[in-house]
C-alpha positions as a printed NumPy array, in Angstrom:
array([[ 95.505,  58.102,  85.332],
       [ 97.116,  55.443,  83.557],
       [ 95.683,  52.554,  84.858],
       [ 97.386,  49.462,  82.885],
       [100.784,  51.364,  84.072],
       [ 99.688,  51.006,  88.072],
       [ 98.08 ,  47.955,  87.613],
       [101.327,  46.208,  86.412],
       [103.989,  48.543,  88.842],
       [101.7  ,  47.329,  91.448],
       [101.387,  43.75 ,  90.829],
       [105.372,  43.415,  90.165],
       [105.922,  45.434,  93.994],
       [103.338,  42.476,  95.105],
       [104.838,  39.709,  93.356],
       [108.602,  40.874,  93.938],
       [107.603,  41.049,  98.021],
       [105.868,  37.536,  98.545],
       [108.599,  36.028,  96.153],
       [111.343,  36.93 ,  99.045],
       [108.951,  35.668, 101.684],
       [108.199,  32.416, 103.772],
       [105.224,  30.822, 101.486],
       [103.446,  30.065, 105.202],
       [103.536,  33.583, 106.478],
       [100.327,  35.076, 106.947],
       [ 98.609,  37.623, 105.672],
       [ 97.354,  40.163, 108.555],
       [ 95.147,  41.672, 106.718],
       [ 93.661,  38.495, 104.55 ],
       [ 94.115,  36.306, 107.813],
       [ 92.706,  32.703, 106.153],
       [ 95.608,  32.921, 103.702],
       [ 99.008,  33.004, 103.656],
       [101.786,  34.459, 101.41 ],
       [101.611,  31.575,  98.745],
       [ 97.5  ,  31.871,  99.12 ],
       [ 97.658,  35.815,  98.448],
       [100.265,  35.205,  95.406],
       [ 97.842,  32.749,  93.871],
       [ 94.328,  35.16 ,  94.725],
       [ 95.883,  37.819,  92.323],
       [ 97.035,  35.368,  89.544],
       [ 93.508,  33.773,  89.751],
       [ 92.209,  37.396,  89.57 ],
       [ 94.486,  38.456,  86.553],
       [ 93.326,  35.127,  84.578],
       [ 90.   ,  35.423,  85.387],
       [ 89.754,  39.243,  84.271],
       [ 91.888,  38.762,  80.815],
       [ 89.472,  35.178,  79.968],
       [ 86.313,  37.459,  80.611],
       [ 87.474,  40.493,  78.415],
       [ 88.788,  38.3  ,  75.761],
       [ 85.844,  36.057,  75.269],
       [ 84.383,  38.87 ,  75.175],
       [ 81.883,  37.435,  78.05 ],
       [ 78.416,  39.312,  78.204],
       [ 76.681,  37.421,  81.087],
       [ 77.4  ,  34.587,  84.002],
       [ 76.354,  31.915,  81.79 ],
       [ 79.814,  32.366,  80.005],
       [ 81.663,  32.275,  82.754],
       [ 82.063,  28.185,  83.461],
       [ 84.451,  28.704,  80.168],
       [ 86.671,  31.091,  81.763],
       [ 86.899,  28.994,  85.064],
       [ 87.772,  26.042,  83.224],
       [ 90.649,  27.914,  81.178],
       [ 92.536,  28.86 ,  84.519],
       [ 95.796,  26.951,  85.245],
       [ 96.246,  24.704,  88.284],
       [ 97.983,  26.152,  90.788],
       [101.627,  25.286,  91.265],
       [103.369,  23.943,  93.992],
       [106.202,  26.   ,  93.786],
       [106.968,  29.42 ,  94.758],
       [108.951,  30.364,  91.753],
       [106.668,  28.76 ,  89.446],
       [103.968,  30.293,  91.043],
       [105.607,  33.748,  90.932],
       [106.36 ,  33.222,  87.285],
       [102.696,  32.526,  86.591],
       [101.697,  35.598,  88.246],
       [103.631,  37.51 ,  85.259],
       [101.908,  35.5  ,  82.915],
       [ 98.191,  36.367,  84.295],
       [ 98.944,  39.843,  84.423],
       [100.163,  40.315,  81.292],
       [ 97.446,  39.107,  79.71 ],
       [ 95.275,  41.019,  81.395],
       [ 96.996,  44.121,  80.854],
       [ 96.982,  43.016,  77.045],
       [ 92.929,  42.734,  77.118],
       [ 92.381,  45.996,  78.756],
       [ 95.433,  47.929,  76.081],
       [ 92.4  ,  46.24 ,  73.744],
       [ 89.317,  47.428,  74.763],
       [ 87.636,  50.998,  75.187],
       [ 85.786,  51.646,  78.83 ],
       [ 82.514,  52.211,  77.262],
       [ 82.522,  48.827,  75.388],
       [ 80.288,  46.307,  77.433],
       [ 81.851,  43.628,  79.155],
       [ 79.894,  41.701,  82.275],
       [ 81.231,  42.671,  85.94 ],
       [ 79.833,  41.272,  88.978],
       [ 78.62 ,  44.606,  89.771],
       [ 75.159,  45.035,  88.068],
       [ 74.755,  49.   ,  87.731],
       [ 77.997,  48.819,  85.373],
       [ 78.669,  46.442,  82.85 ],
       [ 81.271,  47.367,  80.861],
       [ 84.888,  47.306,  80.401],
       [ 85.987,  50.441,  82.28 ],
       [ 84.191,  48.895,  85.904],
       [ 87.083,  46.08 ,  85.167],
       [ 89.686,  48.308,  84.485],
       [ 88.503,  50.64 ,  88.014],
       [ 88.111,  47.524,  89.869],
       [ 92.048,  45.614,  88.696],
       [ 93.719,  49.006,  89.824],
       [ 92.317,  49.409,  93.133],
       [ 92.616,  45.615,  93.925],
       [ 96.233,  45.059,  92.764],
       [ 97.284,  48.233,  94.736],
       [ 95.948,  47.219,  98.181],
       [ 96.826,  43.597,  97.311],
       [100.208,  45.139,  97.081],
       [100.202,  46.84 , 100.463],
       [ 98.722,  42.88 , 101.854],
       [101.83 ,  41.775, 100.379],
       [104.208,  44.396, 102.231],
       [102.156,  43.263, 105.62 ],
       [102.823,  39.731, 105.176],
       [106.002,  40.255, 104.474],
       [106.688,  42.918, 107.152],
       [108.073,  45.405, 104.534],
       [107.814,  49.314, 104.651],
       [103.969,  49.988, 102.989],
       [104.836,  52.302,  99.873],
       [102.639,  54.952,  98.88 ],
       [ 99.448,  55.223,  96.907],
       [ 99.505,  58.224,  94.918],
       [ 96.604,  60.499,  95.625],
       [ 94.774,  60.291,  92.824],
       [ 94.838,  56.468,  93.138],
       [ 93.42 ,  56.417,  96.828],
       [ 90.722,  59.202,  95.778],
       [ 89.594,  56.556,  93.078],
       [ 89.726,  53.44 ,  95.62 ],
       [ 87.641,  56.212,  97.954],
       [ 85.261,  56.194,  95.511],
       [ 85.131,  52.66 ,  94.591],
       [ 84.792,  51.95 ,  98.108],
       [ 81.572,  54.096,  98.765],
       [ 79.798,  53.516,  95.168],
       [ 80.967,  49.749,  95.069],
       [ 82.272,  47.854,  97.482],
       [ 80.089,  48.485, 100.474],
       [ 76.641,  48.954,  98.088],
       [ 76.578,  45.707,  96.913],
       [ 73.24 ,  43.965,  98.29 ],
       [ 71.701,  40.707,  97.188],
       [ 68.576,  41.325,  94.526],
       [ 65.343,  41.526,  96.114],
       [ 66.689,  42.817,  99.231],
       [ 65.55 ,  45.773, 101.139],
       [ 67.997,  48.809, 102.23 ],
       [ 67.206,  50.786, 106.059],
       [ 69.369,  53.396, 105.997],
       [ 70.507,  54.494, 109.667],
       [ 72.91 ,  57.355, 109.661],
       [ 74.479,  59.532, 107.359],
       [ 78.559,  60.006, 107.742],
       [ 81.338,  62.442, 105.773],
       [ 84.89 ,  61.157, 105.019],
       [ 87.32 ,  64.191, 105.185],
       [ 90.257,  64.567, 103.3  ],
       [ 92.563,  66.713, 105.091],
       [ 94.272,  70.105, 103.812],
       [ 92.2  ,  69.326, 100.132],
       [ 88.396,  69.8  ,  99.494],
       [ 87.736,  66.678,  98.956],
       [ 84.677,  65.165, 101.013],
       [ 82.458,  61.883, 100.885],
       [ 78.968,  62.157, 102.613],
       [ 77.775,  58.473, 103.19 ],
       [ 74.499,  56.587, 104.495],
       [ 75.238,  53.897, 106.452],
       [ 72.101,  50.976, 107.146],
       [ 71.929,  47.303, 106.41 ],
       [ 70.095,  45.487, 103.838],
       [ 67.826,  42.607, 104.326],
       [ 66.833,  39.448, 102.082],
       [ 63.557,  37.41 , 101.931],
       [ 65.332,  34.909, 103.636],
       [ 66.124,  37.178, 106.73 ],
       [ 69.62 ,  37.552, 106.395],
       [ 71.249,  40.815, 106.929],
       [ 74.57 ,  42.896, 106.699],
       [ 76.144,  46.231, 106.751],
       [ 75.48 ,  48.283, 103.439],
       [ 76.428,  51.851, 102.566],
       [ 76.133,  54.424,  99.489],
       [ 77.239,  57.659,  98.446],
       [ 74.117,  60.137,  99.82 ],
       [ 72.986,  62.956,  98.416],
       [ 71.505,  64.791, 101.322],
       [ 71.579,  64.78 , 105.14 ],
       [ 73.592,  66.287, 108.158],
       [ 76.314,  63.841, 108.713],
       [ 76.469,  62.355, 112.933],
       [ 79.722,  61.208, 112.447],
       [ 82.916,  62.031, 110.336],
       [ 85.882,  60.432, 109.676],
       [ 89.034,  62.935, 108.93 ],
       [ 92.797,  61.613, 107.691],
       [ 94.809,  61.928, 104.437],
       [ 93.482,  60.616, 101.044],
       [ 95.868,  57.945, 101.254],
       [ 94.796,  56.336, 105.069],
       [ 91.202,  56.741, 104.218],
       [ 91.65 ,  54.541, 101.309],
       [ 93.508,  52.104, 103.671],
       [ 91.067,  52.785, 106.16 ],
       [ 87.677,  52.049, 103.888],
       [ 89.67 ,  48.769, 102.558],
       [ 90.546,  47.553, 105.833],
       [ 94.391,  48.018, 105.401],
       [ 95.287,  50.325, 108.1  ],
       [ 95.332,  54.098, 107.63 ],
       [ 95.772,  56.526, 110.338],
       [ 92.193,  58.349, 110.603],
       [ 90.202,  60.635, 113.238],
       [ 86.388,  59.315, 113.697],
       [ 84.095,  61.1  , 116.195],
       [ 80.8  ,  61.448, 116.207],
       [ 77.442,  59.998, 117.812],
       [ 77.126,  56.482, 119.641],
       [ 74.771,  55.234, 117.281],
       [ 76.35 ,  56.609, 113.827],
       [ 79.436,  55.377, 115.063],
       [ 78.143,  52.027, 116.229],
       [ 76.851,  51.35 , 112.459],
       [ 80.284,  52.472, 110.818],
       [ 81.762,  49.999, 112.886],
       [ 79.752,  47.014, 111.708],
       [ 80.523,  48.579, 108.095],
       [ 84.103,  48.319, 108.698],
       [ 83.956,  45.016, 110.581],
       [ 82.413,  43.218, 107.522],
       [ 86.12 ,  43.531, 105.59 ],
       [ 87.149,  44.3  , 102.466],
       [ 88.364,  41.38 ,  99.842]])
């Protein structure tokens, strides 16, 4: 997969689709922003991600330096659409830079290292490109199946295992995605985690055993959309209670 090659195809498609649209629309599937507010998100992002790879940052301490290096964001559209181009391409010249294994600091504590950035920028420009196409009520292209596998993944080994430290994990049930007509398959446990201060919220990780209550079938491409709250046509049956707990998962969203 050539990942600087989708991240910048897919941040053009986004850019090129909020620069034709009303600034004020809103985003369905972001609903506190609108288009202006989405096209400034992924030009934060892109700065953000090319000031922490080339400081070379190693741990949060570093990061007030790469906060403090981001532009202000313009009023205008076209200047904001201009800076866009800018923030990508220099994130796209820090990752043609580095090697995955080298270590870089993520907000994602199992993996430090470059290649968790490089994972993490192609999923999120390519379903901040189909945000884009829903704000601006354009056709939603397609995400190439290896692509959506990877965001799949990303999804279940990422995204929903994240969990304060210090926090305890109940798992409740354990689910399988289903890719249809490949043999492709995701079992999942689905529970919550809880902090010493008694919050809670929906967590999930890849499982490695179990008989799974509830399964969700559809194509690689609408499960993706499905796990990152962007639509996606998908099947789910299962029991009440399994199915009750991938709700709340899904409920919780998707940045």
């Amino acid at each position: 997969m050539d990942r600087i090659a989708i991240i910048d195809a897919e941040a053009q498609r986004f850019s090129d689709v909020l620069a034709s649209s009303d600034p004020a629309a809103r985003c369905p599937t972001c609903p506190d922003w609108t288009a202006g507010d989405l096209l400034w998100h992924l030009t934060e992002v892109h700065y953000f991600w090319a000031g922490v790879l080339g400081q070379r940052v190693l741990s949060g301490a570093e990061l007030p330096a790469v906060e403090q290096a981001k532009p202000e964001r313009p009023s205008a559209m076209a200047d904001l659409v201009a800076l866009r181009a800018s923030a990508t391409a220099a994130l796209l010249h820090e990752l043609a830079q580095r090697e995955d294994a080298e270590p870089c600091w993520s907000w994602w504590p199992p993996d430090q290292t470059v290649g968790f950035t490089r994972r993490m920028q192609t999923y999120e420009a390519t379903m901040h490109r189909v945000d884009a196409e829903l704000t601006a009520g354009a056709p939603v292209g397609a995400i190439a199946d290896d692509v959506a596998s990877g965001a799949l993944d990303h999804a279940v080994d990422v995204m929903w295992g994240w969990m304060p430290g210090g926090a305890t994990y109940r798992v409740d049930s354990v689910i399988e995605l289903v890719a249809n007509g490949t043999e492709a398959r995701w079992l999942v446990e689905i529970g919550s985690w809880t902090a010493s201060n008694g919050e809670t919220a929906p967590r999930a990780a890849r499982a490695t055993a179990g008989e799974p209550t509830a399964v969700v079938t559809g194509s690689v491409e609408d499960l993706a959309l499905w796990a990152w709250t962007r639509g996606g046509t998908v099947g789910i049956a299962g029991d009440p209670a399994s199915l009750a707990a991938l709700d709340a998962l899904i409920a919780q969203g998707m940045p």
